[in-house]
KOLZA-640965 format. One record per residue (C-alpha): residue in three letters; x, y, z. Coordinates in steps of 0.001 Angstrom, whole numbers, plus 500000, padded with zeros to 6 digits. Example, Ala and Ser with C-alpha at 12.3 -4.5 7.8 and 13.67 -1.06 7.14 Angstrom:
! residues 2
ALA512300495500507800/SER513670498940507140/
***
This chain:
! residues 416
UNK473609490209474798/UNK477186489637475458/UNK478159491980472746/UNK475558494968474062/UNK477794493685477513/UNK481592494468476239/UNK480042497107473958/UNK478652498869477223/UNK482136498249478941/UNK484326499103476174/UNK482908502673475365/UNK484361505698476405/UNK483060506733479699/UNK481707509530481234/UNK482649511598484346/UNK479631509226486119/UNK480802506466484935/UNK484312506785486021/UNK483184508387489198/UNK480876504982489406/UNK483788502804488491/UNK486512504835490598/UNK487627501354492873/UNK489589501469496180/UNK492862500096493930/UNK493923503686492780/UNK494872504075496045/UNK497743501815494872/UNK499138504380492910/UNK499329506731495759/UNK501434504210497310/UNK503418503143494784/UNK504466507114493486/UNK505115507813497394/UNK507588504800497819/UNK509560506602495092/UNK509162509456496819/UNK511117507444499500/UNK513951506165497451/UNK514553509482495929/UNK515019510950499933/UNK516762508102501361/UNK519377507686497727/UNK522767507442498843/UNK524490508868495627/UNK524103512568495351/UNK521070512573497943/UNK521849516149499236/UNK521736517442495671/UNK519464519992494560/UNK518132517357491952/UNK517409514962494488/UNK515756516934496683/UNK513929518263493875/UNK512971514776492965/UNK511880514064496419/UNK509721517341496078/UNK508051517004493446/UNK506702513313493735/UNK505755514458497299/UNK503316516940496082/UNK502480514972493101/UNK501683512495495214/UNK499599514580497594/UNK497799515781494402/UNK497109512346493944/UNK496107511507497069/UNK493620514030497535/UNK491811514297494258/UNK491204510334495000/UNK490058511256497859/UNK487563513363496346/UNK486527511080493739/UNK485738508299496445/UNK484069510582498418/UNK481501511420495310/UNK481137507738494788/UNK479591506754497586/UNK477508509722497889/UNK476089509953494794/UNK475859506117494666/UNK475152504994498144/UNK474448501548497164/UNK477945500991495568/UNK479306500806499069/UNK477353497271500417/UNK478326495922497021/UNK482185496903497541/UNK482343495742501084/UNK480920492315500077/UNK482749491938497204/UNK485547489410498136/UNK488624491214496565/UNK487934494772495537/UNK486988495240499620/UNK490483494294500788/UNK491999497031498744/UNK490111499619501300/UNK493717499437502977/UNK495692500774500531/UNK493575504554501742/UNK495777505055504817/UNK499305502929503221/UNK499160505574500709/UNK498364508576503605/UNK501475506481505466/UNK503843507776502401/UNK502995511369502914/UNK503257511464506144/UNK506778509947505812/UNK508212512658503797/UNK506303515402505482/UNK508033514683508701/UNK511714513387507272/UNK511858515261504266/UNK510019518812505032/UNK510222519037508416/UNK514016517610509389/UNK515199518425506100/UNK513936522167505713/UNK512896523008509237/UNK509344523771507570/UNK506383524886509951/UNK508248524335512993/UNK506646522680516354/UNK503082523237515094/UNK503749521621511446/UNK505364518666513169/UNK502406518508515792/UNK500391518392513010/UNK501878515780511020/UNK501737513880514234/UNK497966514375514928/UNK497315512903511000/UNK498998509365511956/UNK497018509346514756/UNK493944509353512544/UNK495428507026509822/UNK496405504894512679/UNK492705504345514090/UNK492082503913510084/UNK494410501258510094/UNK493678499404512620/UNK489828499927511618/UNK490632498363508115/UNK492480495353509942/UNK490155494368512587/UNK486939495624510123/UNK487882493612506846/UNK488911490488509243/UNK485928490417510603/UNK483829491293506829/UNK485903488592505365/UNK484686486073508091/UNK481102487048508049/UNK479831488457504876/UNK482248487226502304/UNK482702483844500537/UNK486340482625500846/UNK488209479290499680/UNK491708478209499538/UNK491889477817495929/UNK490862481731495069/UNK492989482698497976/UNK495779485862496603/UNK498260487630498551/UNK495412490777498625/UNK494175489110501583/UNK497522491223503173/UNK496586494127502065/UNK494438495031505384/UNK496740493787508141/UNK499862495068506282/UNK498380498654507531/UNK499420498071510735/UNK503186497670509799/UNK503579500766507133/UNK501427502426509747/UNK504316501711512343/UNK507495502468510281/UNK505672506216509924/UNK505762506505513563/UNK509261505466513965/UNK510382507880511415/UNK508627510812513186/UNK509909509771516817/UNK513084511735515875/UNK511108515179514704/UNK508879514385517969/UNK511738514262520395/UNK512706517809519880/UNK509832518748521550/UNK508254516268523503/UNK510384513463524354/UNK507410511567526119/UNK505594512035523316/UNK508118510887521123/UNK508098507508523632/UNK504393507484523414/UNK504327506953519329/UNK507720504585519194/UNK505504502366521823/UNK502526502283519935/UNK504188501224516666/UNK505824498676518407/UNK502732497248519210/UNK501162497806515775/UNK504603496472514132/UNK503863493422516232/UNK500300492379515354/UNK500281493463511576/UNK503576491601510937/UNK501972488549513218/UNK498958487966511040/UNK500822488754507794/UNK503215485836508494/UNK499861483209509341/UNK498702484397505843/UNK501678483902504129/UNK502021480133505991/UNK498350480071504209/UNK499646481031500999/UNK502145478720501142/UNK499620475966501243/UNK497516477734498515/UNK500405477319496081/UNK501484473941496708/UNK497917472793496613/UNK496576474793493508/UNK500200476194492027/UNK500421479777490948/UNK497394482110490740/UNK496250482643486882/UNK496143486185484588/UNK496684489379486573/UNK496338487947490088/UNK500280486240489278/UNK501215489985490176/UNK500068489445493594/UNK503248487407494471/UNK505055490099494930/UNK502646491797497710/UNK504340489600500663/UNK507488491105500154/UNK505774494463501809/UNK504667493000505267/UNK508423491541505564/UNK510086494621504320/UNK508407497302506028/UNK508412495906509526/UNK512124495476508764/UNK512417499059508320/UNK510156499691511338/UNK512332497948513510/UNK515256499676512149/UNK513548502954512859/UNK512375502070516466/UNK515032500381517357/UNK516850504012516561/UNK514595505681518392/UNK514837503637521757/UNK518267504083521783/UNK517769507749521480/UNK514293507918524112/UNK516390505350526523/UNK517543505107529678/UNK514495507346530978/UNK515677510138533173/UNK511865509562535789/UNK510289506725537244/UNK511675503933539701/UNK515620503925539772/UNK515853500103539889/UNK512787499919536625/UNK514589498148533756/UNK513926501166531251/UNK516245503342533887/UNK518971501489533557/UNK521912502630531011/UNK521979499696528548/UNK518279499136527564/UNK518254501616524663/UNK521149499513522644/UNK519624496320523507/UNK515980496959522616/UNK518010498783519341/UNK520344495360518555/UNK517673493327518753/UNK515500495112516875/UNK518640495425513918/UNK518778491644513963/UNK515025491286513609/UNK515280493454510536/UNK517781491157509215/UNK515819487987509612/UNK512628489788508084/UNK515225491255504906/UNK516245487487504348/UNK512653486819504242/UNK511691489281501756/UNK514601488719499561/UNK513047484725499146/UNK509533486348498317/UNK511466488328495790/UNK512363484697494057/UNK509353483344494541/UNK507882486103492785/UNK510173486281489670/UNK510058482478489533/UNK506146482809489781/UNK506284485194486605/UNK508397484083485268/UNK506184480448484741/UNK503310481927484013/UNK504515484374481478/UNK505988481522479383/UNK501746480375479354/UNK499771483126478878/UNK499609486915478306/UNK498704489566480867/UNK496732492486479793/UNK497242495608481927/UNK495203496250484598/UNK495080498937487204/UNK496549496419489957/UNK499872495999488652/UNK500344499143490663/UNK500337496771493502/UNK503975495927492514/UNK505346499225492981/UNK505098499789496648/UNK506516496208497498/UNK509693496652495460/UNK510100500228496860/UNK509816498809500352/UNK512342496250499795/UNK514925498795498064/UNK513850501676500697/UNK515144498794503541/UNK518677497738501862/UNK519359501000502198/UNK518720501677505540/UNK520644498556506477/UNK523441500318504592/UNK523312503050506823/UNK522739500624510177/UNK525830498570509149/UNK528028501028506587/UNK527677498200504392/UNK528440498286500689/UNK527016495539499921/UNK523546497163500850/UNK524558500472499672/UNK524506499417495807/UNK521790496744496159/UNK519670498903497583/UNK521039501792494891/UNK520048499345491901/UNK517080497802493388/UNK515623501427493530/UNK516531502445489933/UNK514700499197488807/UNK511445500204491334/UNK511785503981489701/UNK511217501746486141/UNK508670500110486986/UNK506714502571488225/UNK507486504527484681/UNK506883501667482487/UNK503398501224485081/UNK502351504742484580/UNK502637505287481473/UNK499943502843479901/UNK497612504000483222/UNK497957507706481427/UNK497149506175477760/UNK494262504780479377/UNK492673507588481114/UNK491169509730478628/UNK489052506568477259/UNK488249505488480626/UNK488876502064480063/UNK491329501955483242/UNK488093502686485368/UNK486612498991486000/UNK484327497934488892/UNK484347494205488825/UNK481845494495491837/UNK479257496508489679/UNK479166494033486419/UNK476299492164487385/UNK474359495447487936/UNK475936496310484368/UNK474833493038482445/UNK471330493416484469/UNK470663496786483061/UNK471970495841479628/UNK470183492980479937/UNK466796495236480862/UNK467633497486477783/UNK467873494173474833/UNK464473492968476393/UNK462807496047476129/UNK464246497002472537/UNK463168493626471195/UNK459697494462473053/UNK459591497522471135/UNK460455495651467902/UNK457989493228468189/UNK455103495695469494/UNK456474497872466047/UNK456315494624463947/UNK452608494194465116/UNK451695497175464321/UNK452926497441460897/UNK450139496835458321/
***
């Protein structure tokens, strides 16, 4: 039976089967291409270049490509397999990835409002308003995936310290990336409606907040996990390197909103004696927001050696076979090199400049060296893997050995 099992698995699937099999963790990729997307806008060397831009361009739309055949894909999963969906939601890690949908939206959004809009002037006040009404809907996503999947974990899902991963971020961190896109679309906003513009830096401070709040009482958990039980084992090793997102990108949303205060504040209505009236709130709000960013960037960078050490250990034990969630390394990494260089803007530093510079040719690597197995893998469909549906799977294999040595035995009765 267990060879029928990885004989079933193993073969090359069809377009149900990978439709069947298509899990909430390619959404990762989305992510991970649009953070290069990112690095190739924000690249201080030759960033106004023509290749640059073109770079920026074209993993933009490749990305949107991406993003919405996924989409589409998901879409036909649950609809053509309705029961799929109760088995997903209860399954204890494939569920969690459900927030990687609107972290991947995030990164369009990002370049659609920095890159198109303030870059090329594209679609004017309706493109803009646009882009603006979209993170309004991944925002109610978000926060539907954070408070949802909190409250799925607690009451449907069996949870223990020792099989605890870093993937239990992956829902609240949608709060934070869902922030830093409204702080880098307050600028494109103010042109047109400055109380609008106040409206959406607001919000993401709020969101910013809570997401980076409950990321760092999971990370105190992790903590615990590790010295208790040591390093995850396999493929979930990779996970160490998820909480340098949660650090990283409410950095860079505090470096964006902080920015945009200064630029919304003093207010110009309201009561003359309120404290946002009054000429010096906008730099405060914005130098205390630059040295939270700091803090959270020293934070990061120790996940970052926490992480290599992490591999590093287990590498020297085992081997890792590739899996689809490695591309859950991809957005972290671009986060952290995407932040060292805005600090090298905020502070005209350097230092930040050309860590950030070589940081994000070593995130543009790995996603390469990343995507270029998930390609090889495609056209066999052995990349497409439920782990949610291989009960079902060794049930129905199961079901087909019975009934074939039924038929043998009803044919061996039978024979004169």
């Amino acid at each position: 039976m267990s060879r029928d099992v990885g004989a079933a698995t193993l073969r090359r699937k069809s377009l149900k089967d990978v439709v069947r099999h298509f899990t909430p963790v390619w959404f990762a990729v989305t992510m991970g291409t649009g953070s290069i997307a990112m690095l190739f806008h924000n690249f201080p060397y030759a960033g106004d270049s023509p290749a640059m831009r073109g770079f920026t361009l074209a993993f933009f739309f490749f990305n949107l490509v991406l993003f919405l055949l996924f989409s589409v894909i998901t879409a036909a999963r649950y609809i053509l397999f309705p029961g799929i969906w109760s088995r997903m939601i209860r399954d204890p890690v494939q569920s969690l990835y459900i927030g990687t949908f609107p972290m991947g939206a995030t990164t369009l959004i990002n370049i659609a409002s920095s890159d198109i809009f303030q870059t090329y002037g594209f679609g004017g006040k309706p493109f803009i308003y646009t882009v603006w009404a979209c993170w309004w809907i991944n925002v109610a996503i978000s926060i539907t995936c954070c408070f949802g999947m909190m409250h799925v974990m607690i009451t449907l899902q069996q949870h223990s310290l020792k099989s605890m991963t870093t993937v239990w971020l992956l829902p609240v961190v949608t709060l934070v990336v869902g922030s830093s896109s409204g702080g880098v679309l307050v600028p494109a906003l103010q042109v047109y409606s400055p109380s609008y513009a106040l409206l959406t830096a607001t919000f993401s401070s709020c969101m910013v907040t809570i997401g980076l709040s409950l990321s760092l009482m999971l990370l105190t958990i992790y903590i615990l996990r590790l010295v208790v039980y040591g390093y995850p084992t396999g493929a979930s090793i990779l996970s160490v390197f998820l909480p340098i997102a949660p650090c990283g990108q409410a950095a860079y949303s505090l470096l964006q909103l902080g920015s945009s205060f200064r630029l919304l504040l003093p207010l110009n209505y309201g009561d003359p004696g309120g404290l946002l009236r009054q000429p010096g709130t906008g730099e405060v709000v914005e130098v205390i927001c630059v040295v939270g960013a700091v803090v959270l960037w020293s934070l990061a960078s120790m996940w970052i050696l926490f992480a290599m050490v992490g591999l590093g250990y287990t590498l020297r034990r085992e081997r890792i076979d590739f899996r689809l969630p490695f591309w859950g390394t991809v957005f972290p990494n671009g986060v952290y090199a995407n932040l060292n260089l805005a600090l090298a803007t905020t502070f005209s530093s350097t230092f930040f400049r050309v860590w950030g510079s070589i940081y994000a040719v070593g995130t543009l690597i790995l996603w390469v060296c990343i995507a270029l197995p998930t390609i090889r893998m495609v056209p066999s469909g052995r990349i497409f893997d439920a782990p949610c549906l291989e009960e079902v799977m060794i049930g129905e294999t199961g079901r087909e050995t019975e009934k074939s040595e039924d038929d043998l035995k009803n044919l061996l009765r039978d024979d004169p």
